[in-house]
C-alpha positions in Angstrom: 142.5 42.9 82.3 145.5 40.3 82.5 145.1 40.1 78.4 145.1 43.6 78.2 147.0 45.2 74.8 148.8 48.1 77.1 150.0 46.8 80.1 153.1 47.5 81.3 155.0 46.2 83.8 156.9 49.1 84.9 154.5 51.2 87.2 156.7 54.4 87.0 155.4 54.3 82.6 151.8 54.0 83.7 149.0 56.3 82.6 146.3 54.0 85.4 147.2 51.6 88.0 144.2 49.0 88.2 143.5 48.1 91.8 142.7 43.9 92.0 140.1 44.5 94.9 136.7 43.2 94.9 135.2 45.5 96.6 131.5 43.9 96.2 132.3 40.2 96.5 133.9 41.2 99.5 130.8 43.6 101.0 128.8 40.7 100.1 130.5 38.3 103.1 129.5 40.8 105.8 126.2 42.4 104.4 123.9 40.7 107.1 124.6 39.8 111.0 128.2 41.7 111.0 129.0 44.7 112.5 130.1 47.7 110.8 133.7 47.6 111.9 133.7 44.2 109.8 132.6 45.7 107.1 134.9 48.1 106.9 138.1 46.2 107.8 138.8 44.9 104.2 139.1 48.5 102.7 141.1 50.0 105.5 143.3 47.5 104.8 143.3 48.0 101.4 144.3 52.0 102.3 146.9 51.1 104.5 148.8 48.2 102.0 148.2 51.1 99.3 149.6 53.6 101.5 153.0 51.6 101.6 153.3 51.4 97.9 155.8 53.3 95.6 152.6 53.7 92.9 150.6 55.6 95.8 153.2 58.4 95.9 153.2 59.5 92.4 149.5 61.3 92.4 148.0 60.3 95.9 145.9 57.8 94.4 144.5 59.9 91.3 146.0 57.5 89.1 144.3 54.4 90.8 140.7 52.9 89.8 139.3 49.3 90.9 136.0 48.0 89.6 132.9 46.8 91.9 130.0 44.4 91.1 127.5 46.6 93.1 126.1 49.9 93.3 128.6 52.5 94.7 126.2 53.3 97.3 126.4 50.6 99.3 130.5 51.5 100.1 129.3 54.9 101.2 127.5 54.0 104.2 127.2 57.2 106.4 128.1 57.4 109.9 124.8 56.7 111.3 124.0 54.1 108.4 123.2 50.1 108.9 123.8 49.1 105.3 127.3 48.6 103.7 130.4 50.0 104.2 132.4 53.1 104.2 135.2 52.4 101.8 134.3 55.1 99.5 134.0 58.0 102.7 137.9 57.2 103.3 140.4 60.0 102.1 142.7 58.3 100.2 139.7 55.9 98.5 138.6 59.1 97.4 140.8 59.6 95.5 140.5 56.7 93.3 138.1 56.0 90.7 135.5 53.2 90.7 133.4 51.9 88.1 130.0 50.1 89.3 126.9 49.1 87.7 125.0 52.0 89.7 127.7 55.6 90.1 124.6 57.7 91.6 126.2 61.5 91.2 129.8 61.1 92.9 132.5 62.5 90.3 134.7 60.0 91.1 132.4 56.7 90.5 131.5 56.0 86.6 128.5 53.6 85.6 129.3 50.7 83.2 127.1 48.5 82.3 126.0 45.0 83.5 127.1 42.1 81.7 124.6 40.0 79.6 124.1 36.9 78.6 126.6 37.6 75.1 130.3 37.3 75.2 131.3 37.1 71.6 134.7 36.0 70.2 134.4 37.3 66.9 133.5 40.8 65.8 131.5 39.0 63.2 129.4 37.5 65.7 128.3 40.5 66.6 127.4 42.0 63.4 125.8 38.8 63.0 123.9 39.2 65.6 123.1 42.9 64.8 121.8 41.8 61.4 118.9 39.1 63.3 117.6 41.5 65.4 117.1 44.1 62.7 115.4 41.5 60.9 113.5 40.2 64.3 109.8 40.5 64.3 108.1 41.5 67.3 104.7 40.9 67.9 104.1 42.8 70.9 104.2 46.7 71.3 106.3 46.1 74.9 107.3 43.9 77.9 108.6 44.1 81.3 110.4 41.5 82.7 110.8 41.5 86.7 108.6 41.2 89.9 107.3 43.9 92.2 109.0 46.0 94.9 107.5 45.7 98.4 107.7 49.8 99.0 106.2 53.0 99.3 106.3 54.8 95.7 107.6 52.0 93.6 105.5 51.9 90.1 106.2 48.7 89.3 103.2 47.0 90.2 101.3 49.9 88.3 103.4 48.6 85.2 102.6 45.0 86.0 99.0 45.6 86.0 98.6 47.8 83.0 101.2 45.0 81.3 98.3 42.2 82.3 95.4 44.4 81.2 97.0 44.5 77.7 97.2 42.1 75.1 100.2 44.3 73.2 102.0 43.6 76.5 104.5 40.6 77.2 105.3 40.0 81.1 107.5 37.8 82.4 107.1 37.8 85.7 110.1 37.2 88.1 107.9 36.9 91.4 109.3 34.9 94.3 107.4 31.7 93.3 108.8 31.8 90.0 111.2 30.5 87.9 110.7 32.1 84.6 113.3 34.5 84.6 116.3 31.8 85.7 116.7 31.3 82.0 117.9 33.2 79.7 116.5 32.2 76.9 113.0 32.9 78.6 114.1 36.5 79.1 115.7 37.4 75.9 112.6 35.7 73.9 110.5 38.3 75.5 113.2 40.9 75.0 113.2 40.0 71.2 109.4 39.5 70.6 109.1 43.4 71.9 109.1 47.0 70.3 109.7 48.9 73.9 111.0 47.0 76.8 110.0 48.5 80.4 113.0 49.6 82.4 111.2 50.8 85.8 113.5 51.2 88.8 113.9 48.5 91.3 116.1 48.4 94.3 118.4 50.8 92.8 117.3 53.0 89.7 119.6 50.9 87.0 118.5 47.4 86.1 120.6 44.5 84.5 117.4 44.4 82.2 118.9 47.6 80.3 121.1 45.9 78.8 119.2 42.7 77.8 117.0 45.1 76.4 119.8 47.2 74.0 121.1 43.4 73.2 117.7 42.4 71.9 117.1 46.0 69.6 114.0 46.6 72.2 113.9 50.4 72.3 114.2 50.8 76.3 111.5 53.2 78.2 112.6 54.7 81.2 110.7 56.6 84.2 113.8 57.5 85.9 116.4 59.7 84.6 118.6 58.0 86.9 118.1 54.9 85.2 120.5 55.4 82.6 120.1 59.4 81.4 123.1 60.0 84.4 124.7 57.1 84.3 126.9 55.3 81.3 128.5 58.5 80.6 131.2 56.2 78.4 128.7 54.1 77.0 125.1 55.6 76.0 124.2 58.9 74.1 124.0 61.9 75.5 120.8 62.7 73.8 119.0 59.8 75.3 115.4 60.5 72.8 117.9 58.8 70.2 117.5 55.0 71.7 115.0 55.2 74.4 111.2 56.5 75.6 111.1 58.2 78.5 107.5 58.7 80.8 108.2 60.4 84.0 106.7 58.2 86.8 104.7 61.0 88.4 102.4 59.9 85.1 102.0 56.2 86.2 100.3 57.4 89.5 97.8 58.7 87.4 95.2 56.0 87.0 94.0 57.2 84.2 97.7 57.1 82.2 97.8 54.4 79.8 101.2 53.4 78.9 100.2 51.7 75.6 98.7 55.0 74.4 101.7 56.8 74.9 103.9 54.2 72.7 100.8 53.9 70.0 102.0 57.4 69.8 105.5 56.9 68.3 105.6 57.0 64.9 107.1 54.3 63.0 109.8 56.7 61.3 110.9 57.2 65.1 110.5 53.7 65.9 112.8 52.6 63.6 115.5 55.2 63.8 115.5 54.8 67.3 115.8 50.4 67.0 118.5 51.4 64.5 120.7 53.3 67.4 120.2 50.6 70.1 121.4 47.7 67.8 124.1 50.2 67.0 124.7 50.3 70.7 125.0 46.8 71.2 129.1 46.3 70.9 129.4 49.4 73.1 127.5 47.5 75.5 128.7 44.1 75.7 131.7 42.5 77.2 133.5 40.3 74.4 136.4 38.2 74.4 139.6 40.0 74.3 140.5 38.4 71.0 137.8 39.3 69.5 139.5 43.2 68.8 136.2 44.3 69.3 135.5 48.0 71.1 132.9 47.0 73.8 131.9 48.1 76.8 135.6 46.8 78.3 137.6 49.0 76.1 135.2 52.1 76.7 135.8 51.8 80.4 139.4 52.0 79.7 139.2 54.7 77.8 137.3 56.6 80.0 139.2 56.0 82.8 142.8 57.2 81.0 141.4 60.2 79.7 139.9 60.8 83.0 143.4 60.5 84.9 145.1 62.8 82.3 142.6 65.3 83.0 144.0 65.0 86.6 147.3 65.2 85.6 146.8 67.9 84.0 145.3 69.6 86.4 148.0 69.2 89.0 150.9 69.5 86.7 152.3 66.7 86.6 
């Protein structure tokens, strides 16, 4: 943000005023054995040293955004709630915009997407890179990478099993007792050796995984249009049959629903047209070096957020 092309350092010319808390590295102290009051006292005094600034007075707050590491659910904790905090429930913090890995359906918190494992320099690394995975052959139909969820509804260990009893399937499994998925070149192997890439929810409906995916041209398949479908409104197509499968997960509770079948079913026309729009996705998706004068997944958030304010602006007539 610091190498940022237009910063200023007049507040009063500002179109956004970035707010320098981390709001999830500092939930993350106080998430077990601490009382909710602790958990809230960081962004009440946040508010409060806000509150006293010059910048505060021009649009309440409208103007403000800060950026968090974790789902925006966890700073909306209700009043009856055990887990996280209540940041977001504040007034004046609603006012401000946040950008998370997981927005759920609050208008004032926007999805981006979760780093990966590729932080070019150059722009011509990434067309490099484009160019390899058009050219990538993958030798299975799909893969999921991850480990099961211990509760009532989750699919995943439907996925796991029908991944197991296939030998178009690649799993990499990311169980407890396992080690597989600590390395990233483990994960993006099977990412890259893969048609379709699994994206099932997990403790919150997005996944990291997405994005590996999109960065190793593996067409995503969803089962959750909260996955992505109504999130990464900055980053990922509106009309989400352009780079992704989706099969509703009512259909994996069926026992007799083969997942295989249902990507056999693709044709290789759509196949390709939709690889083609992932790997065209990939700098939108990606964080890169701020020299690199690349538009990723930075720049988009930017964007987003500016146009968001003006809208605000406008709207209040300023």
């Amino acid at each position: 943000m610091k190498n940022y092309e237009c910063l200023t350092n007049d507040s009063s010319l500002a179109s956004a005023i970035y707010v320098p808390f981390y709001a999830g590295l500092d939930l993350r102290r106080h998430l077990w054995g601490f009382k909710p009051s602790v958990r809230d006292s960081s962004g009440k005094n946040l508010i409060k040293w806000l509150l006293e600034k010059p910048e505060w007075e021009k649009m309440r707050g409208l103007d403000h955004f800060l950026v968090s590491g974790r789902p925006s659910l966890d700073f909306r904790r209700q009043s009856n709630g055990k887990w996280g905090s209540m940041f977001r429930f504040l007034p004046e913090s609603q006012n401000m915009t946040m950008l998370s890995v997981d927005s759920e359906s609050w208008s004032n918190d926007f999805a981006i997407p979760y780093p990966t494992y590729f932080h070019p320099s150059k722009q011509t690394e990434v067309s490099e890179w484009q160019e390899r995975m058009r050219r990538q052959k993958r030798e299975y139909l799909f893969c999921f990478v991850g480990a099961t969820r211990n509760y009532g509804g989750s699919i995943r260990g439907s996925i796991i099993g029908q991944c197991k009893d296939s030998s178009s399937c690649k799993l990499l499994d990311c169980g407890d007792k396992t080690t597989n998925c600590y390395n990233p070149v483990n994960v993006m192997k099977a990412f890259e050796s893969s048609v379709f890439c699994l994206q099932p929810p997990g403790d919150t409906p997005t996944r990291r995984s997405t994005f590996d995916s999109i960065l190793a041209g593996c067409i995503p398949v969803f089962f959750h249009p909260g996955s992505a479908y109504t999130q990464y409104k900055w980053h990922l197509p509106k009309n989400h049959t352009k780079y992704s499968v989706f099969i509703p997960e009512k259909k994996l509770r069926d026992r007799r629903f083969r997942i295989n079948e249902t990507l056999l079913g693709v044709s290789k026309v759509e196949e390709e047209a939709m690889r083609e729009e992932v790997i065209r996705l990939i700098p939108r998706t990606i964080y890169g070096d701020h020299k690199s004068k690349l538009e990723d997944a930075f720049d988009l958030a930017v964007k987003g957020v500016l146009e968001r304010v003006e809208k605000l602006r406008g709207a209040i007539n300023l």
